[in-house]
ZAGU-33201 format. One record per atom (N, C-alpha, C): residue in three letters; atom name; residue number from 1; x, y, z. Coordinates in Angstrom, 3 decimals. Each point is the difference from the previous one (the first is absolute). Layout:
// ZAGU-33201
["ala","CA",NUM,[X,Y,Z]]
...
***
This chain:
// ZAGU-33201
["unk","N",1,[0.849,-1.181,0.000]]
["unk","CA",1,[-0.849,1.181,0.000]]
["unk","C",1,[0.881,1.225,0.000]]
["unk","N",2,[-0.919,0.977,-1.135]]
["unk","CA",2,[1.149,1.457,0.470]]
["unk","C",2,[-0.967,0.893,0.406]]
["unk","N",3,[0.815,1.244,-0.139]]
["unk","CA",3,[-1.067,1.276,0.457]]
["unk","C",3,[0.944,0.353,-1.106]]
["unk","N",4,[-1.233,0.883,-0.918]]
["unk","CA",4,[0.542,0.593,-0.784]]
["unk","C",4,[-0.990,1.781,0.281]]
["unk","N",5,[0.366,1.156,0.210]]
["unk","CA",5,[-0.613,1.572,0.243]]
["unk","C",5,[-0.981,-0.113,0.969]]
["unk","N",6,[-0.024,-1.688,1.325]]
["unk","CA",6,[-0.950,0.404,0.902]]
["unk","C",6,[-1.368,-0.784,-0.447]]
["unk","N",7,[0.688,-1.040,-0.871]]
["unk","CA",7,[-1.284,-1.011,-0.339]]
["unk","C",7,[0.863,-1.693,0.031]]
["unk","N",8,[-0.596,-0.314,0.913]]
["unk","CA",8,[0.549,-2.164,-0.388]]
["unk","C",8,[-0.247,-0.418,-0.837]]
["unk","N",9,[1.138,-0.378,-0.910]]
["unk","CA",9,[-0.019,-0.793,-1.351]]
["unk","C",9,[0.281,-1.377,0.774]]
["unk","N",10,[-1.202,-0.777,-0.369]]
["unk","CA",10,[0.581,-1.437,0.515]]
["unk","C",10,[0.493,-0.522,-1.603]]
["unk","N",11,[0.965,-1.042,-0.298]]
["unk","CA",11,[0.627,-0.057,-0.730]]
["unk","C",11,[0.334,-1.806,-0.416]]
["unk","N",12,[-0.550,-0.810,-0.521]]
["unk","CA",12,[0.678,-1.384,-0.083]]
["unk","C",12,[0.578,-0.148,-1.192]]
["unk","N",13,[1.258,-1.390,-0.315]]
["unk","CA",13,[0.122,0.302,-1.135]]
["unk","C",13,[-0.396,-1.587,-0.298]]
["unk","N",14,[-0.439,-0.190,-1.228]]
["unk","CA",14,[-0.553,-1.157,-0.423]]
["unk","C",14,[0.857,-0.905,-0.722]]
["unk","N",15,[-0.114,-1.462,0.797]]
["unk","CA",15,[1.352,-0.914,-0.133]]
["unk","C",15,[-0.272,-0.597,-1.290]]
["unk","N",16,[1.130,-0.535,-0.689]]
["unk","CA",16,[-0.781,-1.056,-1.085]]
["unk","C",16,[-0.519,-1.176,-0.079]]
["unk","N",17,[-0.953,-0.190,-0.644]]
["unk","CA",17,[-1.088,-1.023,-0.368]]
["unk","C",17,[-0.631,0.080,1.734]]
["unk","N",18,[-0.289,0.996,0.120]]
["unk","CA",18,[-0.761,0.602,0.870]]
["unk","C",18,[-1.410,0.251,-0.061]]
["unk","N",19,[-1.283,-0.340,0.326]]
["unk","CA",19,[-1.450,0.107,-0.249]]
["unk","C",19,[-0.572,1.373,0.473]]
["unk","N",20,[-0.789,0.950,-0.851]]
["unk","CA",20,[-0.298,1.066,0.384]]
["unk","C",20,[-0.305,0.219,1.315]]
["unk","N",21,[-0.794,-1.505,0.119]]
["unk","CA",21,[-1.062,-0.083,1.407]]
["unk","C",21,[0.539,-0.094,1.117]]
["unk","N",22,[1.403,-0.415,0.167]]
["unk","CA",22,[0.836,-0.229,1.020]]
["unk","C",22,[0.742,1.361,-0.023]]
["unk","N",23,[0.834,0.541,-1.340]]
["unk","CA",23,[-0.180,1.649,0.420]]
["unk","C",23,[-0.547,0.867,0.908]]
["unk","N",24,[-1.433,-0.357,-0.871]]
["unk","CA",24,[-1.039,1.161,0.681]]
["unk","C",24,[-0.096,-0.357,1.552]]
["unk","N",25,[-0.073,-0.961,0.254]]
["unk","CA",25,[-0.472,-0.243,1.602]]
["unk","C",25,[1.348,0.235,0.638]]
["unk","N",26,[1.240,0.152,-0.610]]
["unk","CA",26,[1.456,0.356,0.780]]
["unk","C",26,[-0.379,1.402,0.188]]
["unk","N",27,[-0.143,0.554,-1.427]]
["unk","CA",27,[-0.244,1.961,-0.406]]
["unk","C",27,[-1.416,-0.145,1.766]]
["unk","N",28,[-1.271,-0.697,-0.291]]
["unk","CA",28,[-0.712,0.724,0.907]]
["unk","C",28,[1.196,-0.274,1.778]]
["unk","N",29,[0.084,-0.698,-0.016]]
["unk","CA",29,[0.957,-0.410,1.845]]
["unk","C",29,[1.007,1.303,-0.217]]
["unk","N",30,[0.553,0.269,-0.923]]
["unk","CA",30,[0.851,1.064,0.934]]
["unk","C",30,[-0.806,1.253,-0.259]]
["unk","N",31,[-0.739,0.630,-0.704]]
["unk","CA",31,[-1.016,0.924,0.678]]
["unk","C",31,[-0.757,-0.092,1.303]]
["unk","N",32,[-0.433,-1.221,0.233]]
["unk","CA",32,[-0.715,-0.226,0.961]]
["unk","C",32,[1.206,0.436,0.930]]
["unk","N",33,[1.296,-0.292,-0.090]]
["unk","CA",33,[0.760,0.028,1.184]]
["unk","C",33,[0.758,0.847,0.424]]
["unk","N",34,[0.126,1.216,-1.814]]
["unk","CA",34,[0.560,1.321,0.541]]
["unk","C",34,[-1.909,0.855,0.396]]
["unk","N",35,[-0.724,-0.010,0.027]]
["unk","CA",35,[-1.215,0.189,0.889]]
["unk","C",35,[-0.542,1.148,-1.548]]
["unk","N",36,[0.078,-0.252,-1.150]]
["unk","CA",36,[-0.324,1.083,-1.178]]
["unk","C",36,[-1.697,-0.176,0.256]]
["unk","N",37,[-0.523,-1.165,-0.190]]
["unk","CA",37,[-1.421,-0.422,0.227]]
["unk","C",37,[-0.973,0.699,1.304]]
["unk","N",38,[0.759,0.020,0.831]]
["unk","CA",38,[-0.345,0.858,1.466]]
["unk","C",38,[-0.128,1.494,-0.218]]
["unk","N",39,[1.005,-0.143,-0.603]]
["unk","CA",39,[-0.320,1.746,-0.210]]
["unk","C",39,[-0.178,0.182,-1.080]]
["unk","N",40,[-0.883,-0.412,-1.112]]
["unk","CA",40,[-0.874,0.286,-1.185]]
["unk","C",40,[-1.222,0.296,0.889]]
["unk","N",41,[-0.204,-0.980,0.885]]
["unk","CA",41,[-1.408,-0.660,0.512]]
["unk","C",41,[-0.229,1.783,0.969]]
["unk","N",42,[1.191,0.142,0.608]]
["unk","CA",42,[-0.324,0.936,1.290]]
["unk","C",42,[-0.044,1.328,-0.825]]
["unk","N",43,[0.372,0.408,-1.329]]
["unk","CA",43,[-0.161,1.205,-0.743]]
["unk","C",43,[-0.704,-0.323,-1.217]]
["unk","N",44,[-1.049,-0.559,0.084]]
["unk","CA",44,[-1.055,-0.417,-0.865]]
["unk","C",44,[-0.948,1.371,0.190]]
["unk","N",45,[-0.089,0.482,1.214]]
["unk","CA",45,[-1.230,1.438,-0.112]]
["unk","C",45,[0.718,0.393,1.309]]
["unk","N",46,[-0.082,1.618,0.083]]
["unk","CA",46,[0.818,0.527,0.879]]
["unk","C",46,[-1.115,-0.215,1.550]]
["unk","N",47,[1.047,0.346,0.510]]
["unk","CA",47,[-0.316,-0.430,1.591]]
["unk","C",47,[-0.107,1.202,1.331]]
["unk","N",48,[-0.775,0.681,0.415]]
["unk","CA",48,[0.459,1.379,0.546]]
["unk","C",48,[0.417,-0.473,1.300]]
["unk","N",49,[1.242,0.979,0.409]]
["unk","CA",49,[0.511,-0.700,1.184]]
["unk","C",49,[-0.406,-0.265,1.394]]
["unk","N",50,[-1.450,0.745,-0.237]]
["unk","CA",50,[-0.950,-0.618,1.182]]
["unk","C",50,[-0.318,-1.778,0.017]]
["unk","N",51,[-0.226,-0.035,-1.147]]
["unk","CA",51,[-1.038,-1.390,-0.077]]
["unk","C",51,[1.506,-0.863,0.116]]
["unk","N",52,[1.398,0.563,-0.074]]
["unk","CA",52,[1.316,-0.950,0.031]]
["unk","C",52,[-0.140,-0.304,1.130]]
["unk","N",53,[0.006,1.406,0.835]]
["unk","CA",53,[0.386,-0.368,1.690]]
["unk","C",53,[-0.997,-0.913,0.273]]
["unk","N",54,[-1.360,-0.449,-0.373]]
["unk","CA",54,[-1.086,-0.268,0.590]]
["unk","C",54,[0.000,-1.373,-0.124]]
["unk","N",55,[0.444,-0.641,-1.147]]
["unk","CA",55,[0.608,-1.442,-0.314]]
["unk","C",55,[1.354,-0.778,0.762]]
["unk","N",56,[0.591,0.907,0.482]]
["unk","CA",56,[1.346,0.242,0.105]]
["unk","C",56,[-0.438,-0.603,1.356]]
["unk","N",57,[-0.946,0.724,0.725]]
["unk","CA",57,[-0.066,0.024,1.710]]
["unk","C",57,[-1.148,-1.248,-0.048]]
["unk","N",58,[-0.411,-0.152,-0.776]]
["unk","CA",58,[-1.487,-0.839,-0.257]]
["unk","C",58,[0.957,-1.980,0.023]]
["unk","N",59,[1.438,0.161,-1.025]]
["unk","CA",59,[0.555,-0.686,-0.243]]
["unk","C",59,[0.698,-0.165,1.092]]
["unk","N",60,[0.372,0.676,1.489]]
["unk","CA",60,[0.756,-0.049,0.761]]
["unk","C",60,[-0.724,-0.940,0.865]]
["unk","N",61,[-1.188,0.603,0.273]]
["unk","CA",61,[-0.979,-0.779,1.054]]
["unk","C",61,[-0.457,-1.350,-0.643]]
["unk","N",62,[0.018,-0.385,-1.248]]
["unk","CA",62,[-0.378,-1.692,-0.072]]
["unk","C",62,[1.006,-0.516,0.151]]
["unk","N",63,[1.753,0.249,-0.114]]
["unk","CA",63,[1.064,-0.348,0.403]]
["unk","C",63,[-0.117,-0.040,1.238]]
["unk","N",64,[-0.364,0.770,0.566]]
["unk","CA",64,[0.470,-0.453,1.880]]
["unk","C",64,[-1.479,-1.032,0.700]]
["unk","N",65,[-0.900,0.350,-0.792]]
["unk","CA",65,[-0.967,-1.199,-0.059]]
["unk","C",65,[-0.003,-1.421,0.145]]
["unk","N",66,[0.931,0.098,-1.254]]
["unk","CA",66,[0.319,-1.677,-0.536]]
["unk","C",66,[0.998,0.176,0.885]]
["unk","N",67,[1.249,0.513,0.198]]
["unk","CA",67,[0.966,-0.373,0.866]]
["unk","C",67,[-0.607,-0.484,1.426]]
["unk","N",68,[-0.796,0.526,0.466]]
["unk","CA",68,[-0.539,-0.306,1.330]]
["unk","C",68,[-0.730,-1.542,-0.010]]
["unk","N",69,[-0.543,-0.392,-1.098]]
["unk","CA",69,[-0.938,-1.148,0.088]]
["unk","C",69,[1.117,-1.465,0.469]]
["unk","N",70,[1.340,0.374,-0.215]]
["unk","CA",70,[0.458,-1.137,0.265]]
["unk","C",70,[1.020,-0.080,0.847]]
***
């Protein structure tokens, strides 16, 4: 993976007698793993930084939730 001006280029290079399909599912794992998919998903429609904090603190309390159940 690079960063190229502040954007992740995930990057594979394709071996020979290599199947697209095994490509593609290499190409999707390292997006999935430099996190490009996460943050398509999280700047899909803007977010005002009220409703951030509100997830943010909303997301804190089912964490200490679940932490407590066990």
């Amino acid at each position: 993976m690079q960063k190229m001006g502040g954007v992740n280029m995930a990057k594979i290079k394709v071996k020979d007698n290599e199947e697209m399909d095994h490509a593609l599912r290499r190409f999707k794992k390292e997006c999935q793993k430099s996190g490009i998919i996460s943050d398509l998903r999280r700047h899909e429609y803007y977010e005002k930084p009220s409703v951030r904090r509100k997830k943010k603190a909303l997301a804190a309390q089912r964490k200490l939730k679940k932490r407590g159940r066990f």
